[in-house]
N, C-alpha and C positions, 0 to 999 in steps of 0.2 A: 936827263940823259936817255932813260927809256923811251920816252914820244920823240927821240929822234931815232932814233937804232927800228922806231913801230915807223916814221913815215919812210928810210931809206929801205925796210924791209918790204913796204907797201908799193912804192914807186919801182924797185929791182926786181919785185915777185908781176908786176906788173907788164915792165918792159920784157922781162922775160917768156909772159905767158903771150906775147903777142908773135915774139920768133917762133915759141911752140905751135900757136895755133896757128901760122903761116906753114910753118911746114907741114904739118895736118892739112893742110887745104890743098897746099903743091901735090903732097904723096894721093891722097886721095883721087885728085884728077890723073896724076900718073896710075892710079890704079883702077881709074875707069877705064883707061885708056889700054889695058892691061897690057904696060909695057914693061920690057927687060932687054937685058944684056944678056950676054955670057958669064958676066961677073957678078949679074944680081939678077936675079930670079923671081918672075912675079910673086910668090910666096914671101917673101922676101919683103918685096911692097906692101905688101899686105900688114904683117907680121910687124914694120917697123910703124908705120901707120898707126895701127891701135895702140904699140907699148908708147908714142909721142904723142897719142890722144890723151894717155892715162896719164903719164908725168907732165901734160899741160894742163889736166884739171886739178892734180899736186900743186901745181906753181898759182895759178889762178886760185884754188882754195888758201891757202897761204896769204894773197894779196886782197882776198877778203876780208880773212879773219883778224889780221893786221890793220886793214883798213876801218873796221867794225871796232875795234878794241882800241885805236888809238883816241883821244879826248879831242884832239884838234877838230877832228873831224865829226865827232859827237853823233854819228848813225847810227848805233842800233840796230838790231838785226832784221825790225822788220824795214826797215829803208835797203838793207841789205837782200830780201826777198820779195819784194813788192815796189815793182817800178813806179818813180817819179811820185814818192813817199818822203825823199830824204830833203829833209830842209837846207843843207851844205849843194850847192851845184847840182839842184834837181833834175836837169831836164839832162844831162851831161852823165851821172849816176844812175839814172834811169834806163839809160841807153845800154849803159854797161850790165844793170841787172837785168835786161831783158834780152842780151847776148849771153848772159850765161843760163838764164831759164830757158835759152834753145839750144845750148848744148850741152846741157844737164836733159833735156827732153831726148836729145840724139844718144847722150851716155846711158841715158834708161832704158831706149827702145833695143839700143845695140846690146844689152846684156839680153835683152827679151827676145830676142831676134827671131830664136827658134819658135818661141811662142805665136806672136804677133803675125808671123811671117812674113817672107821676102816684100812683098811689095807694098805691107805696110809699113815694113822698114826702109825700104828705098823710097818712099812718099816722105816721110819725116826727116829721113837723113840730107833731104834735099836743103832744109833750115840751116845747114852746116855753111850754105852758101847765102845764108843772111845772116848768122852769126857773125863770122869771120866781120864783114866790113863795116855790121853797128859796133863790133870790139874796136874796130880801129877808131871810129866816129867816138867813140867817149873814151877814148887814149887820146885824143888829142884835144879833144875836148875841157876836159877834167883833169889830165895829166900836167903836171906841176914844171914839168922839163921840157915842156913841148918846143918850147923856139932854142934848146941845145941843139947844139949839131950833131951831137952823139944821137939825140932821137931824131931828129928831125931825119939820121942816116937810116937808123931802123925800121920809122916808118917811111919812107924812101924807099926800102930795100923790102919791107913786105908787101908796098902795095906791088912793086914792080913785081917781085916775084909768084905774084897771085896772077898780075895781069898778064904777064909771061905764060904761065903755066895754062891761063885759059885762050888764049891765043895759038898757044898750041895744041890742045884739045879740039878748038873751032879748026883747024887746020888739015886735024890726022885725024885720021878713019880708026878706031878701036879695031885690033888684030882680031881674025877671024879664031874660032876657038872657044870650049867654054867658058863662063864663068866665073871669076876668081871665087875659090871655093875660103871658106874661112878657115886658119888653122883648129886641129882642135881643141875642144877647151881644155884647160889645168883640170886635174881632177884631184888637187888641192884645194 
């Protein structure tokens, strides 16, 4: 009963980190773009952006650690941090760890931001935009539900709305003004 409660937790935490990190990808472009409303304020973009960075590397750790600890699948951790290692759907698992070794790379430089500085954080954060599409390439890959309709909508519905959101990017001119400044940090 437990290695099935570990693969629907693995397969849920999965499908899930893929709306997360779609929308991380949308709000980001909309916050290159630095656009707003009346009713939402680029601060706002910003703000919502990072806390949907954070609760999708939540969801995404989750459908690791789930994925690593379940026996079906018999990975180990280092097949878990060392691409195209795992003997279960290597080249499919591989993809997936080296989507999230670039945005564990983008989660480390963003904490460093201040350190590293701007434009070698906006050099690396640029991997965000090749993360995103190797996670969907071993979601569909390696994902156990892929010909569901229920996934087949989801990933449907995040390439669209990636390719939407860069279509309108190539489209509009970024509003004149400065640059989204970051909120600042907790001082907890």
């Amino acid at each position: 009963m437990s290695d099935q409660i570990l693969w629907y937790a693995t397969r849920g935490a999965g499908a899930v980190s893929l709306v997360l990190l779609t929308g991380v990808v949308v709000l980001g472009i909309a916050g290159a773009l630095r656009w707003q409303t009346a009713g939402w304020p680029r601060f706002l973009t910003t703000s919502f952006h990072r806390n949907l960075s954070l609760l999708s590397l939540v969801f995404l750790s989750i459908h690791i650690v789930t994925a690593v600890v379940d026996p079906f699948t018999a990975l180990g951790w280092t097949a878990a941090v060392i691409p195209f290692l795992s003997p279960y759907r290597r080249v499919w698992l591989g993809l997936g760890v080296v989507a999230t070794d670039l945005l564990l790379a983008i989660a480390v430089t963003s904490l460093l931001r201040r350190v590293i500085g701007r434009k070698v954080w906006r050099l690396i954060h640029w991997l965000a935009y090749a993360c995103w599409p190797i996670a969907v390439v071993h979601g569909i890959g390696t994902g156990s539900d892929t010909t569901f309709l229920w996934m087949l909508a989801i990933d449907a519905a995040s390439v669209l709305s990636v390719l939407a959101a860069v279509a309108w990017r190539l489209s509009v001119r970024p509003a004149a003004g400065p640059a989204i400044r970051p909120a600042p940090e907790p001082t907890w």
